[in-house]
LUMSE-268118 format. One record per residue (C-alpha): residue number from 1; residue in one letter; x, y, z. Coordinates in nm, 3 decimals, decimal comma. Layout:
BEGIN
+-----+------+---------+---------+---------+
|  nr | rest |       x |       y |       z |
+-----+------+---------+---------+---------+
| NUM |    A |       X |       Y |       Z |
...
+-----+------+---------+---------+---------+
// end
This chain:
BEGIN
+-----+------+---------+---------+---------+
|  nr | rest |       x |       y |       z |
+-----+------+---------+---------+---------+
|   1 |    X |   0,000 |   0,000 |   0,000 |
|   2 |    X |   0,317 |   0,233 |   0,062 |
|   3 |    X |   0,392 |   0,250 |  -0,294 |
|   4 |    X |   0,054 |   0,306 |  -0,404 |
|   5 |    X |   0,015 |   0,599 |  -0,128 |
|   6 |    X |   0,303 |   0,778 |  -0,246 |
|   7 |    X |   0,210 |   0,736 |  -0,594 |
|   8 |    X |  -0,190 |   0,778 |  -0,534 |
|   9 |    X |  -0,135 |   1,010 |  -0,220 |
|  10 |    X |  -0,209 |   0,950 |   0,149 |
|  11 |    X |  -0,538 |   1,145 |   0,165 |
|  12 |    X |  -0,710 |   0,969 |  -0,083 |
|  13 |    X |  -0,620 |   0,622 |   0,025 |
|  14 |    X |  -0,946 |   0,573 |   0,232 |
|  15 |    X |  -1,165 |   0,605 |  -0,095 |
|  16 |    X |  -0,946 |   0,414 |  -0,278 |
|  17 |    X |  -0,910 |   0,125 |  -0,118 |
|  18 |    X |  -1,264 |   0,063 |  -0,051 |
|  19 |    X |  -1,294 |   0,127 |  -0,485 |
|  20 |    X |  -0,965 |  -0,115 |  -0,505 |
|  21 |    X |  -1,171 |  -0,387 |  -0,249 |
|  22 |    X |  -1,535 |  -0,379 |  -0,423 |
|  23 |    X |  -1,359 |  -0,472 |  -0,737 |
|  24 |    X |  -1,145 |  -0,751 |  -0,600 |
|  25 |    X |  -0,801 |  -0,539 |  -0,653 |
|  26 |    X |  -0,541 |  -0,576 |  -0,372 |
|  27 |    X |  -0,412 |  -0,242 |  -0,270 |
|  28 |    X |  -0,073 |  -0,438 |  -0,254 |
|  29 |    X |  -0,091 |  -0,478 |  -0,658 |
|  30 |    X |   0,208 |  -0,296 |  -0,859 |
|  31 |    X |   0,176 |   0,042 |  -0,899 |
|  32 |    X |   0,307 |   0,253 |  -1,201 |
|  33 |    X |   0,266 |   0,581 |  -1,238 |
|  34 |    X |   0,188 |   0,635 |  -1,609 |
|  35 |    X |   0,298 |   0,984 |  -1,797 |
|  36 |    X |   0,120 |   1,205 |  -1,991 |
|  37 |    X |  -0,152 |   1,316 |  -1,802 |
|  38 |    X |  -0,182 |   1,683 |  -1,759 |
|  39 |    X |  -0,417 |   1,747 |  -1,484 |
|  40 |    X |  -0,459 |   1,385 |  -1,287 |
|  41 |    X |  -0,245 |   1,090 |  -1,185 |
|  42 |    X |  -0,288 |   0,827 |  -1,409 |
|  43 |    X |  -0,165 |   0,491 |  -1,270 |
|  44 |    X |  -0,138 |   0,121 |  -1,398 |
|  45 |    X |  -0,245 |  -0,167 |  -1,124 |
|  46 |    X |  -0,106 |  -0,511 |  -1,169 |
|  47 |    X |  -0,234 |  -0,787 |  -0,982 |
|  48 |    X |  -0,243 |  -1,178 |  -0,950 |
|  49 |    X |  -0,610 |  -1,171 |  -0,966 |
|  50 |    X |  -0,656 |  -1,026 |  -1,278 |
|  51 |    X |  -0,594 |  -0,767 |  -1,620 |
|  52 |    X |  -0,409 |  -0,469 |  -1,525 |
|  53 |    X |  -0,631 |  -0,157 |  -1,457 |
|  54 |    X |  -0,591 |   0,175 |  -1,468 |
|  55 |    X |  -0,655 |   0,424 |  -1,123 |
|  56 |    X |  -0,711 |   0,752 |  -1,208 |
|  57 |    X |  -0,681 |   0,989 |  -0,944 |
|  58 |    X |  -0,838 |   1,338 |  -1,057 |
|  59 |    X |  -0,687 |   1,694 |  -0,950 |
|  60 |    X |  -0,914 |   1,872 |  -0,721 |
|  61 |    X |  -0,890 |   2,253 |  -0,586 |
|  62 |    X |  -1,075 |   2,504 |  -0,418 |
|  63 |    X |  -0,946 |   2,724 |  -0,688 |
|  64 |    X |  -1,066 |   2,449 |  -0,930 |
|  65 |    X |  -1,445 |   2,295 |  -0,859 |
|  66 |    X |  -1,467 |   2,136 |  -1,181 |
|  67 |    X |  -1,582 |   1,764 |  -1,190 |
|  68 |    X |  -1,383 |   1,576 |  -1,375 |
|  69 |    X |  -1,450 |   1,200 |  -1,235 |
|  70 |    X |  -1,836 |   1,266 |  -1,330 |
|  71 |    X |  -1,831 |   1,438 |  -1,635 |
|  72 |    X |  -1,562 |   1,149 |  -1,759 |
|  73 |    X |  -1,738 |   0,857 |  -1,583 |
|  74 |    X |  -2,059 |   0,923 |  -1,698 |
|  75 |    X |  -1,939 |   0,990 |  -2,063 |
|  76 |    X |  -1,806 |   0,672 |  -2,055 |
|  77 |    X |  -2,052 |   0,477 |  -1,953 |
|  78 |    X |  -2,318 |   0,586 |  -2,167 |
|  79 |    X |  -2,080 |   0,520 |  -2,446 |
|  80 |    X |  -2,054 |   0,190 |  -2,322 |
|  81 |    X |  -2,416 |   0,124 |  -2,301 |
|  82 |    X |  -2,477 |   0,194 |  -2,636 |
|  83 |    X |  -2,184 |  -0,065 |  -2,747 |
|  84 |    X |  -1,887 |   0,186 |  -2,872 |
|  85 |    X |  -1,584 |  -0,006 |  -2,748 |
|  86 |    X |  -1,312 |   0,254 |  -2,880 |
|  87 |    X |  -1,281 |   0,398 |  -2,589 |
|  88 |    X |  -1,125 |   0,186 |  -2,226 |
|  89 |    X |  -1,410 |   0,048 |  -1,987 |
|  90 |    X |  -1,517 |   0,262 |  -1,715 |
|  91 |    X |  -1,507 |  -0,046 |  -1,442 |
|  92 |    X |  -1,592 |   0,150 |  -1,120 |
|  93 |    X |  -1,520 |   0,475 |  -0,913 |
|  94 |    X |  -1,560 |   0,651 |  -0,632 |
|  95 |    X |  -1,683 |   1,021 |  -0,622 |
|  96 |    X |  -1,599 |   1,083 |  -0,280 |
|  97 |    X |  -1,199 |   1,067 |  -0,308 |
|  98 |    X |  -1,238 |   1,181 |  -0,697 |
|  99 |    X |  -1,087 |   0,821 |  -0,824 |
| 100 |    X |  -1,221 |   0,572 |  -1,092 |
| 101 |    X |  -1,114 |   0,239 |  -1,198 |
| 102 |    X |  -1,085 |   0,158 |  -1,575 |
| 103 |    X |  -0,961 |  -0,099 |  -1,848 |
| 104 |    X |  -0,610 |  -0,072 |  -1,917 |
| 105 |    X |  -0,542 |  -0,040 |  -2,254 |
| 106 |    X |  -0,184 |  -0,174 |  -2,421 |
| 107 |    X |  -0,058 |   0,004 |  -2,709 |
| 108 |    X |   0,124 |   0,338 |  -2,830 |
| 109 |    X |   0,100 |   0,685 |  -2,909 |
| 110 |    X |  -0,070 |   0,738 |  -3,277 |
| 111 |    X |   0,157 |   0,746 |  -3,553 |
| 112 |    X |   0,200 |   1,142 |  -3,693 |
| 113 |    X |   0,085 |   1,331 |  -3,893 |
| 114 |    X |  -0,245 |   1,142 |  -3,853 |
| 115 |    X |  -0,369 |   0,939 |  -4,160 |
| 116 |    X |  -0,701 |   0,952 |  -4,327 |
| 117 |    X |  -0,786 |   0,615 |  -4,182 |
| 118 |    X |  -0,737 |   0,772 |  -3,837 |
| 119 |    X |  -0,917 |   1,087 |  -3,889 |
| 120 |    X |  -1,200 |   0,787 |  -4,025 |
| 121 |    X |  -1,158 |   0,674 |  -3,695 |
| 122 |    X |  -1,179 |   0,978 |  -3,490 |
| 123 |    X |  -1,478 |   1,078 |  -3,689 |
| 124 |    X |  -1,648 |   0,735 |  -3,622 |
| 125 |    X |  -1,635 |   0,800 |  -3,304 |
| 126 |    X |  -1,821 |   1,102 |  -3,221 |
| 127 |    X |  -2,062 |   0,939 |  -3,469 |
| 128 |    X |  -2,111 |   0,669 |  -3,289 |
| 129 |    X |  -2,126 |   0,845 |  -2,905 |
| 130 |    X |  -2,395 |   1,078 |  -3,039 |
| 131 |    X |  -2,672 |   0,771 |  -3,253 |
| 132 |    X |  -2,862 |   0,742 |  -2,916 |
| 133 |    X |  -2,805 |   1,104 |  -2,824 |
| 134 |    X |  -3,207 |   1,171 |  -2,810 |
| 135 |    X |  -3,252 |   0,854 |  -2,630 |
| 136 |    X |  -3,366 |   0,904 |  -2,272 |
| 137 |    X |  -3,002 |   0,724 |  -2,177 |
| 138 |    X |  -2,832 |   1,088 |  -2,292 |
| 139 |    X |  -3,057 |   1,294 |  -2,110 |
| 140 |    X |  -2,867 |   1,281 |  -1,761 |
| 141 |    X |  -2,556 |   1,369 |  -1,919 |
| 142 |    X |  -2,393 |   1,674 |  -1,766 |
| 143 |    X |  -2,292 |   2,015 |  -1,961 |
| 144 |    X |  -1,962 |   2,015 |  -2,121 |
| 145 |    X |  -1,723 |   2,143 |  -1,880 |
| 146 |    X |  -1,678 |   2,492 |  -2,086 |
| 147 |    X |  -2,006 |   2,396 |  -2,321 |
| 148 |    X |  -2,114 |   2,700 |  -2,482 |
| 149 |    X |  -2,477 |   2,713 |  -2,693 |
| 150 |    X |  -2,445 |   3,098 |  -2,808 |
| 151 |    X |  -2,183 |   3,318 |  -3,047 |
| 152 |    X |  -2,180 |   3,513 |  -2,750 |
| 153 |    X |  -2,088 |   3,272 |  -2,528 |
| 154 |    X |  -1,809 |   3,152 |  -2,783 |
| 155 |    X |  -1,671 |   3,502 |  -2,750 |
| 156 |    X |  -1,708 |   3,501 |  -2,413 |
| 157 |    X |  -1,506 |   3,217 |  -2,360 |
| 158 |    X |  -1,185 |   3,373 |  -2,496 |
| 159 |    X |  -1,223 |   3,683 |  -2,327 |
| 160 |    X |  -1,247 |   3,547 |  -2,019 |
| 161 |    X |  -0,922 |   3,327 |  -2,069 |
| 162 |    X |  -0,720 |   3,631 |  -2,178 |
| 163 |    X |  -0,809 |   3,831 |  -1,909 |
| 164 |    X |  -0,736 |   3,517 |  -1,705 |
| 165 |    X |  -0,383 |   3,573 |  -1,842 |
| 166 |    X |  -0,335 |   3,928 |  -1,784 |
| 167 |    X |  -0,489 |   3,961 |  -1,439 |
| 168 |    X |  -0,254 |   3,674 |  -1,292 |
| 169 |    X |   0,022 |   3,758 |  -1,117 |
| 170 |    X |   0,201 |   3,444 |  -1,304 |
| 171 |    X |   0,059 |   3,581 |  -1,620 |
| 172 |    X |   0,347 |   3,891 |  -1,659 |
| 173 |    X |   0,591 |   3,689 |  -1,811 |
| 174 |    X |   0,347 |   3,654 |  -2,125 |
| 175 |    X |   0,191 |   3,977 |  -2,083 |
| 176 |    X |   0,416 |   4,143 |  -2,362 |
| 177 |    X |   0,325 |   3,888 |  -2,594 |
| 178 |    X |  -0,059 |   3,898 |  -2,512 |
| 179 |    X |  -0,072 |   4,254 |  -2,564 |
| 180 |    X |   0,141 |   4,236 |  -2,916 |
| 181 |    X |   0,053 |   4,002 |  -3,071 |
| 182 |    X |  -0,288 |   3,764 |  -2,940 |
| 183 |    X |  -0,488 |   4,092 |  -2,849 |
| 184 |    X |  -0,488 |   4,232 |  -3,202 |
| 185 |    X |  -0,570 |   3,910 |  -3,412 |
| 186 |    X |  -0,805 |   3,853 |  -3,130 |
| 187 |    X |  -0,971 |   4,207 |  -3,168 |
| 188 |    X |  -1,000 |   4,131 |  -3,543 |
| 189 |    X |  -1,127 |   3,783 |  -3,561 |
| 190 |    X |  -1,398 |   3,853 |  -3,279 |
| 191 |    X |  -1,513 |   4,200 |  -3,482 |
| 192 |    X |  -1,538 |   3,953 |  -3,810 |
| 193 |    X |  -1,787 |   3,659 |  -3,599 |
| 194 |    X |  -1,993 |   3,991 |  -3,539 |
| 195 |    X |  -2,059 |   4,154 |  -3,839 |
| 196 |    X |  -2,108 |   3,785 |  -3,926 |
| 197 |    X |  -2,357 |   3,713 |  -3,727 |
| 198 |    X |  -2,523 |   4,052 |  -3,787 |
| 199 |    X |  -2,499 |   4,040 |  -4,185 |
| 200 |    X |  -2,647 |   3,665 |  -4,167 |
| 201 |    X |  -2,946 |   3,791 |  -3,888 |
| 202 |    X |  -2,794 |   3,594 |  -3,628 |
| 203 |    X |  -2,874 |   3,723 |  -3,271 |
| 204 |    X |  -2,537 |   3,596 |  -3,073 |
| 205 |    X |  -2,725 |   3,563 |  -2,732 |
| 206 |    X |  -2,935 |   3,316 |  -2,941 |
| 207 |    X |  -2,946 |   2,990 |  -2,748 |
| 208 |    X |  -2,845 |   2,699 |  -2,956 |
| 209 |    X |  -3,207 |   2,479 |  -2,987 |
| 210 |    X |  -3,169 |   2,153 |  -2,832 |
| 211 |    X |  -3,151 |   1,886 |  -3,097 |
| 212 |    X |  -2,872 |   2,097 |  -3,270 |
| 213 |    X |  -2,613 |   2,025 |  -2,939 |
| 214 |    X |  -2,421 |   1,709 |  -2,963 |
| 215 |    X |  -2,252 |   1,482 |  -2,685 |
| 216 |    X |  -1,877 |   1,577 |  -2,708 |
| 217 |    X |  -1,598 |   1,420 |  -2,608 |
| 218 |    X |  -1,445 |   1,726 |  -2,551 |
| 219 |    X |  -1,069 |   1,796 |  -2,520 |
| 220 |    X |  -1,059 |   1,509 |  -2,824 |
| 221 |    X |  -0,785 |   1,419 |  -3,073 |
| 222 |    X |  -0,469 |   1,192 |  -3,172 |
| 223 |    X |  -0,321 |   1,343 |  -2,857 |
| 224 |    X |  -0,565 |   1,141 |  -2,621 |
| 225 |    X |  -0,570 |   0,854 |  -2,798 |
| 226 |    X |  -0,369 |   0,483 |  -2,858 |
| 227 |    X |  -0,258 |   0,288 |  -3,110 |
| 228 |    X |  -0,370 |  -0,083 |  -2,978 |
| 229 |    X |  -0,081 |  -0,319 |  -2,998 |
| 230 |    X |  -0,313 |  -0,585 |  -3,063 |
| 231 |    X |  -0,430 |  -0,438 |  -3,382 |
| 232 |    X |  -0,325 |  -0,100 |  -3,421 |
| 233 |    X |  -0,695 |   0,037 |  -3,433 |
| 234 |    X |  -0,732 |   0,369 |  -3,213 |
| 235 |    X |  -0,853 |   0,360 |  -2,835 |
| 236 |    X |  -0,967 |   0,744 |  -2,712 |
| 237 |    X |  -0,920 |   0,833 |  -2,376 |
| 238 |    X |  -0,947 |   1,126 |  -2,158 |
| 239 |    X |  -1,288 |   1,281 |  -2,127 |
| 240 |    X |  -1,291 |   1,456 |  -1,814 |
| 241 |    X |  -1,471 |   1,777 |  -1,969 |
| 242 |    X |  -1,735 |   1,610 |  -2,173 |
| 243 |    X |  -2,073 |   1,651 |  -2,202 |
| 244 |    X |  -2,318 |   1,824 |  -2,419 |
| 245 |    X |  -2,207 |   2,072 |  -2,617 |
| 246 |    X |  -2,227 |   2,293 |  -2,964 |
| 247 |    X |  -2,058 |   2,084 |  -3,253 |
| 248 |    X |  -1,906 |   2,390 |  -3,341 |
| 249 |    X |  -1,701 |   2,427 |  -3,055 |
| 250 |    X |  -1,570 |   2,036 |  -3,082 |
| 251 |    X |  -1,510 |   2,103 |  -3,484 |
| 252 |    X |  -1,286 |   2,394 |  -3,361 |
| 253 |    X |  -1,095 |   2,203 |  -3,048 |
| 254 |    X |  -1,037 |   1,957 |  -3,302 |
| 255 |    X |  -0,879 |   2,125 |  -3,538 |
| 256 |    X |  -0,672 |   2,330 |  -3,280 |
| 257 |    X |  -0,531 |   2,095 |  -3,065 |
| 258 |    X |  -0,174 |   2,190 |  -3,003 |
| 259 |    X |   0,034 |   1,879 |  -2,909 |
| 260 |    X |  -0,082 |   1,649 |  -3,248 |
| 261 |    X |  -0,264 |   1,912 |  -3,439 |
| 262 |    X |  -0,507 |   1,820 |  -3,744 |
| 263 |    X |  -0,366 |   1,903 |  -4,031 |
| 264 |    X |  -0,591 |   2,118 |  -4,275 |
| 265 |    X |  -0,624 |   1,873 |  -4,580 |
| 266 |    X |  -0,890 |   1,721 |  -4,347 |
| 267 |    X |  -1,103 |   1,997 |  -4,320 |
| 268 |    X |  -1,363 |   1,871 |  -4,574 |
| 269 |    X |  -1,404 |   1,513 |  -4,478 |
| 270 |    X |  -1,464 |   1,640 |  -4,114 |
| 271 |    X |  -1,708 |   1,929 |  -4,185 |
| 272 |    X |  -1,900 |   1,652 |  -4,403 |
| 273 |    X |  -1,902 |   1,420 |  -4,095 |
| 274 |    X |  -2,008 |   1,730 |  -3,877 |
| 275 |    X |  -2,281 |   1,873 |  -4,090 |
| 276 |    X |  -2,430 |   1,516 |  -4,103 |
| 277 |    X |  -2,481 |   1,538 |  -3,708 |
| 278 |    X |  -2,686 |   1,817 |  -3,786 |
| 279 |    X |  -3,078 |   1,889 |  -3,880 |
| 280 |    X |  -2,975 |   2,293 |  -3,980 |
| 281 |    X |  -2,658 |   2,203 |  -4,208 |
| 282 |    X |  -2,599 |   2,491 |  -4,333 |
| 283 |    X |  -2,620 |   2,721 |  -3,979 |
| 284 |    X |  -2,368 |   2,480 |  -3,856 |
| 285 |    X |  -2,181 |   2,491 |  -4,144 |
| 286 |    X |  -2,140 |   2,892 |  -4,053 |
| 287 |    X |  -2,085 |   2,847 |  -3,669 |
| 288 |    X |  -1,780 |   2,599 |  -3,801 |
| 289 |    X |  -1,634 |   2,827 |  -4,065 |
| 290 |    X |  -1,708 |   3,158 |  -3,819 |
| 291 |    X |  -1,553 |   2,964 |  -3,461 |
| 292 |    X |  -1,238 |   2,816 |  -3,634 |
| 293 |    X |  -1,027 |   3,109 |  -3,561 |
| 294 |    X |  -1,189 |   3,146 |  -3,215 |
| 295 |    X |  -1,131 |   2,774 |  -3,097 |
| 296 |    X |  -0,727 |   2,849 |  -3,261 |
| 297 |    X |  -0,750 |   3,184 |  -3,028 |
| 298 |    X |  -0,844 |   2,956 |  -2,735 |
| 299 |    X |  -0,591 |   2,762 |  -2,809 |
| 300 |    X |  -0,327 |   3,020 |  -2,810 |
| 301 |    X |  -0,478 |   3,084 |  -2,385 |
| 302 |    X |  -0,458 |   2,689 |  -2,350 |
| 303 |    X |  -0,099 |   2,716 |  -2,452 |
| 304 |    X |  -0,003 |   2,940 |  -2,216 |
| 305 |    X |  -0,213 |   2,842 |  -1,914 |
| 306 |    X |   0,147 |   2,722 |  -1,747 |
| 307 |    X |   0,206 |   3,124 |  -1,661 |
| 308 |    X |  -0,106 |   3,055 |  -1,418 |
| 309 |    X |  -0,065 |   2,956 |  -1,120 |
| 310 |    X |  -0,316 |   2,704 |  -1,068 |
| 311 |    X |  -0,309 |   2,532 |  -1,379 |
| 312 |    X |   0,058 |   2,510 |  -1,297 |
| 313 |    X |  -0,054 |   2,345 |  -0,967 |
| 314 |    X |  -0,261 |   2,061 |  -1,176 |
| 315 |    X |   0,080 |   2,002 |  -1,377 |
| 316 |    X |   0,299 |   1,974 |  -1,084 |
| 317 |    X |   0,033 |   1,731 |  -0,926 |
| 318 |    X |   0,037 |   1,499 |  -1,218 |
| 319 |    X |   0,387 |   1,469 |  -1,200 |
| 320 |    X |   0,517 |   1,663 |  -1,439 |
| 321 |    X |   0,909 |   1,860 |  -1,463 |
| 322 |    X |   0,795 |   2,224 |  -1,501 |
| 323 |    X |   1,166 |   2,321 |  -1,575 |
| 324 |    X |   1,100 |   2,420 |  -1,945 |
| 325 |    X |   0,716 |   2,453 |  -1,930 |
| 326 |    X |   0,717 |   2,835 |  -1,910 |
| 327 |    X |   0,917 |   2,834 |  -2,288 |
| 328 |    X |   0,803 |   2,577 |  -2,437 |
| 329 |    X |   0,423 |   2,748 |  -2,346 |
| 330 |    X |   0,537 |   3,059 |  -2,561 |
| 331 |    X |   0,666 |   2,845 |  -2,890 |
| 332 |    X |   0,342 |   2,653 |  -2,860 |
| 333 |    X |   0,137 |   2,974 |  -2,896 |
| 334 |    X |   0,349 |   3,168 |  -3,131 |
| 335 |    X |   0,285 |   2,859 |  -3,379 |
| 336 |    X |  -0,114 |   2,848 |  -3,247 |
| 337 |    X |  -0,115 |   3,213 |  -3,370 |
| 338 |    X |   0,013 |   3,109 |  -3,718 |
| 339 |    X |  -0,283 |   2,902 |  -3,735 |
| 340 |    X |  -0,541 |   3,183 |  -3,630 |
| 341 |    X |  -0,421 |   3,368 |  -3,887 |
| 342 |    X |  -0,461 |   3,130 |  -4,152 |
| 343 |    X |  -0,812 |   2,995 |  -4,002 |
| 344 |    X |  -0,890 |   3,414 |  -3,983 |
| 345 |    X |  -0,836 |   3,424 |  -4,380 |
| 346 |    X |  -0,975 |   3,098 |  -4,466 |
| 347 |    X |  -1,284 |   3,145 |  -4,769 |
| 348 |    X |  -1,603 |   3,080 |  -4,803 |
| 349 |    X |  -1,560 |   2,647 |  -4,847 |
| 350 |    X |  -1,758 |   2,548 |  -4,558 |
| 351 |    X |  -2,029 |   2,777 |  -4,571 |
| 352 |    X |  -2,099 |   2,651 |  -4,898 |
| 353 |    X |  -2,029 |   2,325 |  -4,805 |
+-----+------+---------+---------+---------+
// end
């Protein structure tokens, strides 16, 4: 149990020993801790009496109230229920102590840049999460953890993350950048969804109508996902900020995420797979083409989220070196803002997709 403490830590122990003993797991099983994980510890069980298993111990915070364990557990299980099985098997978990038992999955990162039977794959799979979407099964499902269902709420978003940036203490080491270079291509992307939305007669305080939101997987790409070494067909993982959503705003993530980025040659087949999702093609087909610069503005925030102090905290309780994080954070947006830009210019295409 000593090595799964220091691993697991001491104050959740209580909670997860009583998950470890309803599932028939010794808490004397090897414990691993797995990297990668951003904001949680991630940690492989090995016992006598059974497949390894993954504990995942989520970050908590007064600073931080997000839940991660439900929004991920729940996701998972309804995905489950209705049969997708590219995703690891939510076994058990337990709320209290914000832990949760799944299937351990063997296998590697994704090979990159990602090929068109993988972005097949990834498309698949919000496809098949979202067939029983009306089904009374879905209706339980919480928010998205930053779900937005208006333009103005899209906007909102980003403000609220740059200003998260500039009124942090840890934020001055990026403020020069912020103020140089994000603000303006910020200023000019958010004036352009406007006049957008006014030229089209779109009110952006206009809540998104029900059937048009989707069940997102959220934070979801090549980045959270493995290559099965039984078969090298993708397994997607992490979903700690699912829930509904606009299919906008995953369209955008998706496109934007910084560690394996999508590259643009995929735009098509994805908007295609998107706009089928969708009774009101073409209005979607607007919300993608107008948010793309947005969600790569986002981004940019996301990138530098290390100059904050507790986001910084989640890394350092996952277990991660934060010795290079602070430069590494301004490369990542410098080459996020490269693809704002080109997003920012982007035609016409989808819209008349």
């Amino acid at each position: 149990m000593t090595a799964l403490a220091n691993l697991a830590g001491s104050d959740r122990m209580a909670g997860i020993i009583a998950l470890l003993e309803r599932n028939d797991v010794s808490s004397q099983a090897s414990a691993e801790l797995l990297r990668g994980g951003k904001n949680n510890r991630v940690i492989r069980l090995v016992s006598d009496r059974g497949a390894p298993l993954v504990l995942k111990v989520y970050f908590r915070s007064a600073a931080d109230t997000r839940d991660r364990l439900k929004n991920e557990f729940s996701f998972a299980r309804f995905a489950w229920a209705q049969g997708v099985r590219t995703l690891p098997e939510p076994i058990d978990a337990e709320p209290s102590e914000q832990c949760a038992l799944f299937e351990f999955v063997a296998g590697t990162k994704p090979l990159y840049p990602p090929t068109a039977a993988m972005i097949a794959e990834a498309l698949a799979f919000v496809q098949e999460i979202n067939r029983q979407r009306f089904a009374d099964a879905a209706a339980g499902l919480p928010t998205g953890s930053e779900a937005c269902f208006s333009i103005a709420a899209h906007i909102d978003l980003v403000n609220k993350r740059i200003g998260r940036l500039l009124d942090d203490h840890a934020g001055n080491g990026a403020k020069p950048w912020i103020e140089g270079k994000l603000l303006p291509l910020w200023r000019m992307i958010e004036n352009s969804v406007l006049s957008g939305a006014a030229s089209r007669g779109v009110d952006p305080e206009r809540t998104l109508d029900e059937q048009e939101r989707i069940i997102s997987p959220s934070d979801f790409g090549f980045h959270n996902a493995i290559a099965r070494a039984t078969d090298g067909r993708l397994c997607f993982h992490d979903f700690e900020y699912a829930g509904w959503d606009d299919p906008a705003k995953l369209f955008g993530d998706f496109f934007n995420q910084i560690e394996m980025p999508v590259p643009h040659e995929f735009l098509p087949a994805a908007a295609g797979s998107f706009l089928a999702l969708s009774q009101h093609p073409r209005n979607l087909a607007w919300r993608m083409r107008a948010l793309l610069p947005v969600y790569a503005v986002k981004w940019c925030c996301i990138a530098l989220n290390p100059f904050v102090a507790a986001d910084a905290a989640r890394r350092q309780f996952a277990g991660h070196d934060t010795a290079e994080i602070f430069r590494q954070s301004l490369e990542r947006a410098a080459r996020q803002l490269e693809r704002a830009q080109y997003f920012h210019q982007l035609g016409e295409w989808l819209t008349d997709a």
